[in-house]
ROTORPA-222124 format. One record per residue (C-alpha): x, y, z negated; residue in one letter; chain. Coordinates in steps of 0.02 Angstrom, whole numbers, plus 50000, padded with zeros to 5 digits. Each point is the difference from the previous one (the first is absolute). Layout:
<pts>
<pt><X>X</X><Y>Y</Y><Z>Z</Z><code>a</code><unit>A</unit></pt>
...
</pts>
This chain:
<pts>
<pt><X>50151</X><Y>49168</Y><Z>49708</Z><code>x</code><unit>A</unit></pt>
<pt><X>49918</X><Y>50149</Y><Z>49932</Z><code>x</code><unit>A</unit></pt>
<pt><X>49899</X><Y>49920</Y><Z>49872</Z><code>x</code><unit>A</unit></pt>
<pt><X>50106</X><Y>49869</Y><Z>49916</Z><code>x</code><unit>A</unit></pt>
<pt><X>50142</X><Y>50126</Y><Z>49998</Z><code>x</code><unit>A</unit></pt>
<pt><X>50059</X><Y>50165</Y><Z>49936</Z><code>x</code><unit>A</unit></pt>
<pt><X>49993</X><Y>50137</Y><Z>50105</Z><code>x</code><unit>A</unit></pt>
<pt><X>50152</X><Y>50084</Y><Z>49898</Z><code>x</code><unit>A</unit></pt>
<pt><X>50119</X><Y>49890</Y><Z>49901</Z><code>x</code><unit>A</unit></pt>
<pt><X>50134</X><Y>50082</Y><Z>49853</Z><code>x</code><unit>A</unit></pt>
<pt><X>50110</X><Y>49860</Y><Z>49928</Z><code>x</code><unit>A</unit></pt>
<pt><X>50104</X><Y>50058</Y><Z>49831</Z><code>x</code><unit>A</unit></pt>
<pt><X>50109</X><Y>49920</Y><Z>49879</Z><code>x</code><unit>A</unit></pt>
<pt><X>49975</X><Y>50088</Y><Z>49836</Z><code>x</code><unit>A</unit></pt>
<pt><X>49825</X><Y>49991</Y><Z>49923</Z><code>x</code><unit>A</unit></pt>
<pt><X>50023</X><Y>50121</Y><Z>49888</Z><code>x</code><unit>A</unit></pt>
<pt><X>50007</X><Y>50110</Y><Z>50190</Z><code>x</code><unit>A</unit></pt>
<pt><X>49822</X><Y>49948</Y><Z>50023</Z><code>x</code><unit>A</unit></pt>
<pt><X>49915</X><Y>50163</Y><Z>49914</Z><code>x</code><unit>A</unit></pt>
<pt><X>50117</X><Y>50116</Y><Z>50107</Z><code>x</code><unit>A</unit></pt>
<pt><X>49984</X><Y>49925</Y><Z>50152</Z><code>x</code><unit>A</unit></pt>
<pt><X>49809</X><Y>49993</Y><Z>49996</Z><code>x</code><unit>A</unit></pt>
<pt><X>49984</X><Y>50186</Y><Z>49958</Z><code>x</code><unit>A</unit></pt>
<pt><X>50097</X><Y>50033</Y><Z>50151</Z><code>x</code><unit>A</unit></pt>
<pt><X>49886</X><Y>49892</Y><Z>50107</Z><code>x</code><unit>A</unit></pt>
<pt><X>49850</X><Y>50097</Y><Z>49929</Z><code>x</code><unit>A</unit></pt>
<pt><X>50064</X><Y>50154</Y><Z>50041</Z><code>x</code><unit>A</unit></pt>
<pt><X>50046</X><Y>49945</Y><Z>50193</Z><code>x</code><unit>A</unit></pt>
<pt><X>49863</X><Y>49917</Y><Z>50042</Z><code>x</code><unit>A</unit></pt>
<pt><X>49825</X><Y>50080</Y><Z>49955</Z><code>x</code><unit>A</unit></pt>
<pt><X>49874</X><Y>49884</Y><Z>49903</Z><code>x</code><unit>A</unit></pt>
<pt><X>49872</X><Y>50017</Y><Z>50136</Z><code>x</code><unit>A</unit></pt>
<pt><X>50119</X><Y>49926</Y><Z>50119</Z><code>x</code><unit>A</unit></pt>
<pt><X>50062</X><Y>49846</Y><Z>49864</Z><code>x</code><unit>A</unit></pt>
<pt><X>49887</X><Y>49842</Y><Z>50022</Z><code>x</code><unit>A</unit></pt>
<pt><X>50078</X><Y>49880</Y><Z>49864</Z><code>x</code><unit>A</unit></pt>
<pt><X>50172</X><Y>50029</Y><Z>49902</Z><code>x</code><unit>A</unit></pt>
<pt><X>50054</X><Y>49868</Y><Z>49887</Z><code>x</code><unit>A</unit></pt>
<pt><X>50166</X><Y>49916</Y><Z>49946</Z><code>x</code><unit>A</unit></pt>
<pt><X>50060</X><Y>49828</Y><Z>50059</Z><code>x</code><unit>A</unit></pt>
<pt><X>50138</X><Y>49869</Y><Z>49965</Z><code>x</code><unit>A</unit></pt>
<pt><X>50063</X><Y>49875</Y><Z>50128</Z><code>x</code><unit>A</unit></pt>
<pt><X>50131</X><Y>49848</Y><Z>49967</Z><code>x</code><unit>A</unit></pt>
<pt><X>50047</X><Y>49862</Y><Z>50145</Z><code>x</code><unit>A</unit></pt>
<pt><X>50042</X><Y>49833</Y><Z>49948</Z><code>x</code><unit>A</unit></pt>
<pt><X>49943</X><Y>49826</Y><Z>50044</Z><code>x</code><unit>A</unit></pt>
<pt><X>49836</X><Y>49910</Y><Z>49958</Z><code>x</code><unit>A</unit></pt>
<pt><X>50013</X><Y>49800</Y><Z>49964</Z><code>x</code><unit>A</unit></pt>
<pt><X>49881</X><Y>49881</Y><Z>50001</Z><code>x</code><unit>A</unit></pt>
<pt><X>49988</X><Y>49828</Y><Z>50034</Z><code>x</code><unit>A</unit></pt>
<pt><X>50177</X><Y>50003</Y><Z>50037</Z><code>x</code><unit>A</unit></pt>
<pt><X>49980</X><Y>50121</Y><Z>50137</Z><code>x</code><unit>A</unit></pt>
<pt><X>50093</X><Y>50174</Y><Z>49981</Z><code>x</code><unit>A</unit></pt>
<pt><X>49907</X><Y>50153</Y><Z>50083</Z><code>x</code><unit>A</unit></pt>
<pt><X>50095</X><Y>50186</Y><Z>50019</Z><code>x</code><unit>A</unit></pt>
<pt><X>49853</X><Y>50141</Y><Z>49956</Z><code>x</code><unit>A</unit></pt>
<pt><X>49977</X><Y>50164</Y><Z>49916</Z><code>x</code><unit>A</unit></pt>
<pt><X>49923</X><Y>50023</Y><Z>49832</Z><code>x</code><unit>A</unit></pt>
<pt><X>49910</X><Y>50151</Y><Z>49974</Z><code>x</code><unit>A</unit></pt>
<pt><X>49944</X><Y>50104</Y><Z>49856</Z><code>x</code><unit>A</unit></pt>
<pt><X>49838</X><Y>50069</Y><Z>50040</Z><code>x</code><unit>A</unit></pt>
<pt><X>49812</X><Y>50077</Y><Z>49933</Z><code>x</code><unit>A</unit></pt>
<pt><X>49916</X><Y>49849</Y><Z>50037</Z><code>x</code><unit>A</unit></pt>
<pt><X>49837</X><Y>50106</Y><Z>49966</Z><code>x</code><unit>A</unit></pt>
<pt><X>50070</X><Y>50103</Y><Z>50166</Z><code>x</code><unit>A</unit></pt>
<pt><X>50022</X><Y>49829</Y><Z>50112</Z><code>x</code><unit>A</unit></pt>
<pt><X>49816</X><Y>49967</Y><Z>49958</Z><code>x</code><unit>A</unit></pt>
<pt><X>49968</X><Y>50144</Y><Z>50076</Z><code>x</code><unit>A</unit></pt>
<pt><X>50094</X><Y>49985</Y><Z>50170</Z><code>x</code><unit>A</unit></pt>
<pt><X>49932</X><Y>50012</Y><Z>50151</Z><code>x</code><unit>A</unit></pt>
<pt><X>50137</X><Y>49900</Y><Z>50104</Z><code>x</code><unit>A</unit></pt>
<pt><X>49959</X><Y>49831</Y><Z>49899</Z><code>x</code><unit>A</unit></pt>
<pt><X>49896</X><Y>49857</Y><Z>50103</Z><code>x</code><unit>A</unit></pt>
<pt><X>49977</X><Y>49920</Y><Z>49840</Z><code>x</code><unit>A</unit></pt>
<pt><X>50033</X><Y>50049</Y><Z>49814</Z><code>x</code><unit>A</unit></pt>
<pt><X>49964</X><Y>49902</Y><Z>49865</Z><code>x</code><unit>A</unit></pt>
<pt><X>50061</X><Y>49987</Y><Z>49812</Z><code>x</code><unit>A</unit></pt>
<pt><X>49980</X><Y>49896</Y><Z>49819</Z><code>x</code><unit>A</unit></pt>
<pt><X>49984</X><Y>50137</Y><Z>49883</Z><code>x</code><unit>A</unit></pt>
<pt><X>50007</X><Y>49872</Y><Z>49851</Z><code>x</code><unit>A</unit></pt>
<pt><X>50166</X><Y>49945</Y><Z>50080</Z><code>x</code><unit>A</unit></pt>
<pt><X>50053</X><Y>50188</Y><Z>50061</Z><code>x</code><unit>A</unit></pt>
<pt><X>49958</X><Y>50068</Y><Z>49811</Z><code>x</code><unit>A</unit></pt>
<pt><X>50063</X><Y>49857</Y><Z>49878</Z><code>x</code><unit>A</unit></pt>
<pt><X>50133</X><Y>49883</Y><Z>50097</Z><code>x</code><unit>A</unit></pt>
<pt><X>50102</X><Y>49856</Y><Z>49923</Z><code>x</code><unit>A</unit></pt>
<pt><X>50121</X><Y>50064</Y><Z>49872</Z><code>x</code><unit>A</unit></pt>
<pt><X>50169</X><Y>50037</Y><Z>50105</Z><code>x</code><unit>A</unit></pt>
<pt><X>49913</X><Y>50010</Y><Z>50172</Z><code>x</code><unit>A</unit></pt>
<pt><X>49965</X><Y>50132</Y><Z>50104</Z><code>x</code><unit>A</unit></pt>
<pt><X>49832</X><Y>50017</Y><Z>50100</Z><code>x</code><unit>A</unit></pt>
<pt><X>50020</X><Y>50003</Y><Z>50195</Z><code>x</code><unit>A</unit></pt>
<pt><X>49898</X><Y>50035</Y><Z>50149</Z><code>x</code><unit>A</unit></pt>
<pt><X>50075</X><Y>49907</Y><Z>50144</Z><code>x</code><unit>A</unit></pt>
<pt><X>49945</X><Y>49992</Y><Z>50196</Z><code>x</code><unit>A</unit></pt>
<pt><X>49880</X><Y>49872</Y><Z>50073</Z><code>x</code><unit>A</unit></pt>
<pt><X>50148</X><Y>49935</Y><Z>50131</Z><code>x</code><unit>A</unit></pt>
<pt><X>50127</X><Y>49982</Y><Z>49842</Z><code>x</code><unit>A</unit></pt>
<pt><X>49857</X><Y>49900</Y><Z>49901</Z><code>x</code><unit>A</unit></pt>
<pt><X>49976</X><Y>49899</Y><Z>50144</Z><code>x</code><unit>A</unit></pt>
<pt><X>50171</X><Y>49954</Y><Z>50026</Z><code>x</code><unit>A</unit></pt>
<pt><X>50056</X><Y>49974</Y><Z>49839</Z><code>x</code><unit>A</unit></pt>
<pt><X>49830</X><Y>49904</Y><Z>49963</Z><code>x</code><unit>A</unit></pt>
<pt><X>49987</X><Y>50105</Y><Z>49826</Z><code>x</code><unit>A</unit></pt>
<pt><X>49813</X><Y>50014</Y><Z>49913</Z><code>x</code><unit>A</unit></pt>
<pt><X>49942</X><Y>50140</Y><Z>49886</Z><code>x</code><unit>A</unit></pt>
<pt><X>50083</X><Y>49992</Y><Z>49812</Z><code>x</code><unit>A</unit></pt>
<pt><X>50153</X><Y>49904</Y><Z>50068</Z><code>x</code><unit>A</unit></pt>
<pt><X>50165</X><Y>50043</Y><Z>49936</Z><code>x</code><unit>A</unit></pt>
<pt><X>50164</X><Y>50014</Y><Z>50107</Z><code>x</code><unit>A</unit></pt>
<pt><X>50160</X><Y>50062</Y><Z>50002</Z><code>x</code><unit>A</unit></pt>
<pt><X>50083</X><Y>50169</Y><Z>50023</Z><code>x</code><unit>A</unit></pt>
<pt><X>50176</X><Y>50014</Y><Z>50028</Z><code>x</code><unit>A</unit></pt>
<pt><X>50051</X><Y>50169</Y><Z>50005</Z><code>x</code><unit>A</unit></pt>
<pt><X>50148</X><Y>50074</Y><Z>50129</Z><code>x</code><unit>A</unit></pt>
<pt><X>50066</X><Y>50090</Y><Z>49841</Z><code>x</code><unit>A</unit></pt>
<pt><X>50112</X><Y>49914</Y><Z>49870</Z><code>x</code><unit>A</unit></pt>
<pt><X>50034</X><Y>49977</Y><Z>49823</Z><code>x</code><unit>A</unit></pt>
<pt><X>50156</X><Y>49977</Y><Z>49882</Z><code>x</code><unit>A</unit></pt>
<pt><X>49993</X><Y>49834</Y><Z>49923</Z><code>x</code><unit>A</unit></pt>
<pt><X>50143</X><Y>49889</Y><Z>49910</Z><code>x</code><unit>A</unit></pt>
<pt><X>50022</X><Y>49909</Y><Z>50149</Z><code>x</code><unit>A</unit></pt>
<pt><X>50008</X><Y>50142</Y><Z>50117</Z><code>x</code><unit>A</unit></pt>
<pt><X>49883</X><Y>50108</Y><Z>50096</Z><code>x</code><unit>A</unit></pt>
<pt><X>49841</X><Y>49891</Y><Z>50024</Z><code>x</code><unit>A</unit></pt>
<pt><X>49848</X><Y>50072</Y><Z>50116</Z><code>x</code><unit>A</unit></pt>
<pt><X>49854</X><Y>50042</Y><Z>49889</Z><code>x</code><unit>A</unit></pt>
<pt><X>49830</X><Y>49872</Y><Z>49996</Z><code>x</code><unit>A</unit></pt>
<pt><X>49828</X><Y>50081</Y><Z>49978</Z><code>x</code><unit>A</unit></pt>
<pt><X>49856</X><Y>49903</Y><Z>49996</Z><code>x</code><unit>A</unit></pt>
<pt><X>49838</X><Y>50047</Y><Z>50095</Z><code>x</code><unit>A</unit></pt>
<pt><X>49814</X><Y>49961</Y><Z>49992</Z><code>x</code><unit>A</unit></pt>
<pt><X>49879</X><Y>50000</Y><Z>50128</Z><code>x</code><unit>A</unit></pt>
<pt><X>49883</X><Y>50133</Y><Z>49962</Z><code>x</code><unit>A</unit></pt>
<pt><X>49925</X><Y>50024</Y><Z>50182</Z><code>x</code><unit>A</unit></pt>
<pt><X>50019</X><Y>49980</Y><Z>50199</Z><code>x</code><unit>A</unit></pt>
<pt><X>49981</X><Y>50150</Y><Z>50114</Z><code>x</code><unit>A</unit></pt>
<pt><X>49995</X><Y>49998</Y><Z>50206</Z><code>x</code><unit>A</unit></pt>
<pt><X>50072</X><Y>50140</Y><Z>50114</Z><code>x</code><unit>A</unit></pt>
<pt><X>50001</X><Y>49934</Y><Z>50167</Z><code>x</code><unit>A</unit></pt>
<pt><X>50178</X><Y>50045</Y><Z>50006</Z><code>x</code><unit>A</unit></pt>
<pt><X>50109</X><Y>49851</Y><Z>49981</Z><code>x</code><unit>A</unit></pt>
<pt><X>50171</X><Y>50091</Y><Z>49930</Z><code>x</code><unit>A</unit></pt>
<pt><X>49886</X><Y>50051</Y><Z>49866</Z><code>x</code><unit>A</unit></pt>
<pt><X>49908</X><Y>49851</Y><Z>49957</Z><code>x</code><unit>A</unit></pt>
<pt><X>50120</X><Y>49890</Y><Z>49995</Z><code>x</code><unit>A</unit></pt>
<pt><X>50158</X><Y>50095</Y><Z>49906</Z><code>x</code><unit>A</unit></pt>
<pt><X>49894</X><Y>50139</Y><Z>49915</Z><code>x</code><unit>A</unit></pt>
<pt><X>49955</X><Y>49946</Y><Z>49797</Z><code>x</code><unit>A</unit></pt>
<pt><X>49901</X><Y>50141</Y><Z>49897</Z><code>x</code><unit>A</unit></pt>
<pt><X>49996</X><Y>50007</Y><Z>49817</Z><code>x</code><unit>A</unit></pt>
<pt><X>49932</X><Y>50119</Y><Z>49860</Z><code>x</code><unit>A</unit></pt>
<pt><X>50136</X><Y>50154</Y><Z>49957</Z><code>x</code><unit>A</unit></pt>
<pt><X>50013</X><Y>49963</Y><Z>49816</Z><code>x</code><unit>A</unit></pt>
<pt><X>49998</X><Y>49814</Y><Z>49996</Z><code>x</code><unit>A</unit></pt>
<pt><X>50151</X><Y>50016</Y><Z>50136</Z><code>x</code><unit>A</unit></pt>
<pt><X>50113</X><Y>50131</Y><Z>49914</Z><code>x</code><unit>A</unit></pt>
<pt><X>49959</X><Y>49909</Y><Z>49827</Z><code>x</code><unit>A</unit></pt>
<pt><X>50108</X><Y>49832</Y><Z>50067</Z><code>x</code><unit>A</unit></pt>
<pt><X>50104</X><Y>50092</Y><Z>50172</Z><code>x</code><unit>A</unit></pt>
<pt><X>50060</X><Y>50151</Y><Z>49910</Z><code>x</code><unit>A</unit></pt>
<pt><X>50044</X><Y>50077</Y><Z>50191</Z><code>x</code><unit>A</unit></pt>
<pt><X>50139</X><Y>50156</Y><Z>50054</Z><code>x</code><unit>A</unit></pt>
<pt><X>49913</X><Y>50077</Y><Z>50107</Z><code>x</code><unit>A</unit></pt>
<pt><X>49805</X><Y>50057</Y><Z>50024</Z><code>x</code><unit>A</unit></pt>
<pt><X>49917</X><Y>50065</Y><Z>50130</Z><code>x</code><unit>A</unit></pt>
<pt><X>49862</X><Y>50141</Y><Z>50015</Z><code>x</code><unit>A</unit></pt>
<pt><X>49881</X><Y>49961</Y><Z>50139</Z><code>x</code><unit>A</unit></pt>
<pt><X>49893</X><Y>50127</Y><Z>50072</Z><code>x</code><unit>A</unit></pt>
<pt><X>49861</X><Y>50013</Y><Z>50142</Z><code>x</code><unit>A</unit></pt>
<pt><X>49938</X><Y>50143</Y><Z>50066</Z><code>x</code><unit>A</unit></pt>
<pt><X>49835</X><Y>50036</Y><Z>50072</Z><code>x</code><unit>A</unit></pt>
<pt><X>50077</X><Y>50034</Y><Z>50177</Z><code>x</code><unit>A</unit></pt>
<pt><X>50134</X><Y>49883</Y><Z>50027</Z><code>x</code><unit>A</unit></pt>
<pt><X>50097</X><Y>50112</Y><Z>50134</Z><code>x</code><unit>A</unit></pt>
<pt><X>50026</X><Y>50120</Y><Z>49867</Z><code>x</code><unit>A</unit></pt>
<pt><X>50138</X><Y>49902</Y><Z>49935</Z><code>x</code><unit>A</unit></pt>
<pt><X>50147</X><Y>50047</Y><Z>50092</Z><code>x</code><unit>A</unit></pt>
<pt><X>49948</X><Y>50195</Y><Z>49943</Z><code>x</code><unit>A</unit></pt>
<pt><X>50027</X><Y>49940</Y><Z>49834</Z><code>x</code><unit>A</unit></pt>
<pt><X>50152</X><Y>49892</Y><Z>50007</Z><code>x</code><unit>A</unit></pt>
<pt><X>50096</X><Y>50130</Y><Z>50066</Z><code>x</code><unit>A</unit></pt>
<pt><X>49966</X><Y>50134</Y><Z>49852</Z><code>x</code><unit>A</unit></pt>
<pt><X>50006</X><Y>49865</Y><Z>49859</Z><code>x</code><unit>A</unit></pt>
<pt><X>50194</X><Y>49943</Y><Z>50061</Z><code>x</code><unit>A</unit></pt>
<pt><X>50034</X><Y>50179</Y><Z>49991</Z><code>x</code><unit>A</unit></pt>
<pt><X>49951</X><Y>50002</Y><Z>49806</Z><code>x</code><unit>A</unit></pt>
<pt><X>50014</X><Y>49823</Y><Z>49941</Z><code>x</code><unit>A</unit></pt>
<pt><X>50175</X><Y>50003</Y><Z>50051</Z><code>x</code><unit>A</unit></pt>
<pt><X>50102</X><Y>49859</Y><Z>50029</Z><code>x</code><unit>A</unit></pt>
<pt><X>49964</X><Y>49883</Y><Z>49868</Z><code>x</code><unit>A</unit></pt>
<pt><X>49843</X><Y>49924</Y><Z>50047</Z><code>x</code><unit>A</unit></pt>
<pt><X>49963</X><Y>49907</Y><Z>50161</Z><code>x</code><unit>A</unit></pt>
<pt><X>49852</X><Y>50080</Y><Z>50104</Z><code>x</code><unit>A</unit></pt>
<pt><X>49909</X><Y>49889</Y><Z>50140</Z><code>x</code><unit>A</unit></pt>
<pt><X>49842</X><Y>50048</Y><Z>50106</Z><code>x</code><unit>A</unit></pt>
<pt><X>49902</X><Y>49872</Y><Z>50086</Z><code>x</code><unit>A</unit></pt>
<pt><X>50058</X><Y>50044</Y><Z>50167</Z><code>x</code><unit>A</unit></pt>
<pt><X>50169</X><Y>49966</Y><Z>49942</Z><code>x</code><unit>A</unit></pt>
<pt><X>49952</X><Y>49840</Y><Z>49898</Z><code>x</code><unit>A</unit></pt>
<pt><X>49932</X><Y>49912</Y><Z>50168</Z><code>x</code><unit>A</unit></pt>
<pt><X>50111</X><Y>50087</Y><Z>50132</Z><code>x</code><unit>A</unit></pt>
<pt><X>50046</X><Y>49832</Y><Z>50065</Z><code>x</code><unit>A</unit></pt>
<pt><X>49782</X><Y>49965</Y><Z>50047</Z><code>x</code><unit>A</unit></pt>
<pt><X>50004</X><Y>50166</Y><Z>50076</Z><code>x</code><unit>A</unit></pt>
<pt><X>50136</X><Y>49996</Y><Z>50106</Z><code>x</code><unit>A</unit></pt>
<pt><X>49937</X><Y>49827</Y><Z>50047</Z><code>x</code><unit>A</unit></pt>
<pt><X>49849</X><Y>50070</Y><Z>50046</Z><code>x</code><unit>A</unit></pt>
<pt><X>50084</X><Y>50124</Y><Z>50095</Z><code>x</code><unit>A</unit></pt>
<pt><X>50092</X><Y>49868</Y><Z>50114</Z><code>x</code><unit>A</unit></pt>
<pt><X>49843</X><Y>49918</Y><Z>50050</Z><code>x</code><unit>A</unit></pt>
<pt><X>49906</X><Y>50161</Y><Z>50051</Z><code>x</code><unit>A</unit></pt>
<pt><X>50157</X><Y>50041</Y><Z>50104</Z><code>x</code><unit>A</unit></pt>
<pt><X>49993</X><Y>49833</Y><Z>50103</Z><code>x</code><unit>A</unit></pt>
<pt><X>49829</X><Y>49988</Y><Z>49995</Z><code>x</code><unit>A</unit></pt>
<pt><X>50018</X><Y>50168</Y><Z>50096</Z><code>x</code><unit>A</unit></pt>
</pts>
């Protein structure tokens, strides 16, 4: 949990908000305490191949970051694909249990259909990305694996053009979080949406919390 996600979490809507919001984070939250801060996108939509329609989450990532995680089993990419993909496609990192399921081999192409739609002649039609395989990765955690697809930041808001981003941060002592939270929703106001990984994965916790109780 703490390494594949962010310890703090600040979803906006206007990019141009970006600069403002990260000098308020830097003057919250000391350096020494800040791990990794970067900006993400995310879209849902449905991945087809073969016929067979899968619901996941697309995310817009530093795929020079992902190398570097410590909660991957497995993590491997085609930079020839990752760097210079088909013309039109967009290079993806998808989980070992999706791959398996889907049967899909490196430098395949599939389908995207995003949740968001677009004005067309005939109506409002759901917009169709297409994606290359550009690499596999393995958590061990099967929500992830199988509905979780990476790809590179600029090569995704290039073709996606998203609403909103999201800066992720981690801090050097995870329990420091809450601390934080509560002083940056006192300044960021109410136009951004603030998570902290406690609050992200409240429903594990409390789980967890249930089974100490009746193991008790």
């Amino acid at each position: 949990v703490l390494s594949l996600n962010p310890q703090i979490s600040i979803t906006f809507l206007n990019s141009e908000s970006a600069e403002e919001i990260l000098k308020i984070v830097k003057a919250v939250i000391p350096e020494k305490e800040i791990k990794s801060l970067f900006k993400t996108a995310s879209v849902q939509g449905l991945l087809v191949a073969y016929g067979e329609p899968v619901g996941i989450m697309l995310k817009a990532t530093k795929v020079s970051f992902l190398k570097k995680e410590k909660g991957f089993k497995f993590f491997k990419v085609d930079e020839k694909i990752l760097k210079n993909p088909s013309q039109n496609a967009v290079p993806v990192i998808i989980g070992k249990k999706l791959k398996d399921r889907l049967g899909l081999v490196l430098g395949e192409k599939i389908k995207f259909i995003t949740a968001k739609v677009i004005l067309t002649p005939f109506g409002f039609l759901p917009k169709v990305m297409i994606l290359e395989i550009a690499g596999f990765f393995e958590t061990g955690v099967y929500d992830y694996d199988i509905g979780m697809i990476y790809a590179p930041f600029k090569n995704f808001i290039a073709k996606f053009h998203p609403d909103t981003f999201t800066f992720e941060i981690k801090l050097k002592d995870p329990f420091k979080s809450h601390i934080y939270e509560a002083e940056l929703l006192g300044k960021l106001g109410y136009n951004v949406s603030l998570l902290d990984w406690q609050d992200w994965n409240r429903n594990l916790f409390t789980a967890l919390k249930m089974e100490k109780l009746g193991l008790f």
